[in-house]
N, C-alpha and C positions, 0 to 999 in steps of 0.2 A: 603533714596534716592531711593530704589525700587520704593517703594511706589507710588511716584512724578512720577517716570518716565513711570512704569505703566499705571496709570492714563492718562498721556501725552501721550503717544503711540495708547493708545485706546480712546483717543477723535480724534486723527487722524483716524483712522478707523470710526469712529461712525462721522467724517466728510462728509468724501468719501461715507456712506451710504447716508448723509443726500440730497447729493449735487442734487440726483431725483427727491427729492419731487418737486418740481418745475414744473413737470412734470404733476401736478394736474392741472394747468393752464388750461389746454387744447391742442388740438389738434398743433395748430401751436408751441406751447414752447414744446411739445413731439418733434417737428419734429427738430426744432434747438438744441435738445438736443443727437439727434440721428443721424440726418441726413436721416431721411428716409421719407415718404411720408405716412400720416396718415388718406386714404381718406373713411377709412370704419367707421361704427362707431362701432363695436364689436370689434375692436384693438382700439379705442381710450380706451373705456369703460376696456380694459385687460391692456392698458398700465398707463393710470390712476393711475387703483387700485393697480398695481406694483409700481407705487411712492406713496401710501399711504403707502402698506407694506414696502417700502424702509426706508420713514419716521420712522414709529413705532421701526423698526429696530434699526436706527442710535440712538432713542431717548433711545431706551434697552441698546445701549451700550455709548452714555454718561454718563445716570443714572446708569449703571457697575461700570465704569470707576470711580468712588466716592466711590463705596461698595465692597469691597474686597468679600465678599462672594458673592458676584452674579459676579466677574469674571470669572468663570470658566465656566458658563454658556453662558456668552456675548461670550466668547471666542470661544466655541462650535458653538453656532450661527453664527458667524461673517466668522469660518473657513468653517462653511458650504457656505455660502452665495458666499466668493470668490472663494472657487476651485469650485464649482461646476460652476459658469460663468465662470473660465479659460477654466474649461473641456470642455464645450458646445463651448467657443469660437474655439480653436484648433479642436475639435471634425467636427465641421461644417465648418470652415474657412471661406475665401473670407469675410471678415469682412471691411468694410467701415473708414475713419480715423476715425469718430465719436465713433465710438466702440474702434478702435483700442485705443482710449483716455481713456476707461473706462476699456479694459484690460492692461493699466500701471496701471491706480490708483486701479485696483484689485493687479495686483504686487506690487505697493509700500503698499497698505493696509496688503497683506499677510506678508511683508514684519516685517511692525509693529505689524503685530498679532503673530507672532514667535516669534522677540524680546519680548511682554510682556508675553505670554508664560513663554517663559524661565528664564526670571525674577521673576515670579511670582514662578515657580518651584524652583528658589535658594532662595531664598526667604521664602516659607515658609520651604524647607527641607535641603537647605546649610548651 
């Protein structure tokens, strides 16, 4: 039952990473995914390549999320990813609803990445 649930927990997460890539599109799908105006092209060209990394990401912790031994890594990863965008968000503020939508699915993500955490900690030492 860990196992399952694990696995499920961290495809949620490894959703929520993936839901940027979209963001390859281009300039106009960066801006409905933000909310912000992308009229330089050295921010389209850094926001891009942030949904490419987003991509890669989500697909590290799908492909986790199957292999028990590379959990712990995904997990590492994944807890880097969201608090350090919680911190930056709180850290900087005045954040837009568009953001504000992607600091809940950072919360609900963190949220899933503790639960299999901790599942994963009973699991293999309970």
């Amino acid at each position: 039952m860990y196992e399952r649930t694990i696995t499920g927990l961290l495809l949620v997460v490894a959703l929520i990473h993936l839901l940027p890539i979209s963001g390859l599109l281009g300039g106009e799908r960066l801006a409905s995914l933000y909310a912000i105006e992308i009229t330089d092209g050295n921010l389209e060209i850094l926001m891009r390549h942030r949904a490419i990394l987003f991509g890669l990401l989500g697909a590290f912790l799908a492909y986790a999320a199957f292999i028990p031994r590379l959990q712990p890594l995904a997990f590492l990863a994944a807890g880097i990813s969201v608090t350090s965008f919680l911190f930056l968000s709180i850290s900087v503020g005045e954040f837009n609803d568009a953001i504000r939508k992607v600091v809940i699915a950072d919360i609900v993500a963190s949220i899933c990445l503790l639960s299999a955490v901790t599942l994963f900690i009973l699991k293999r030492y309970g």
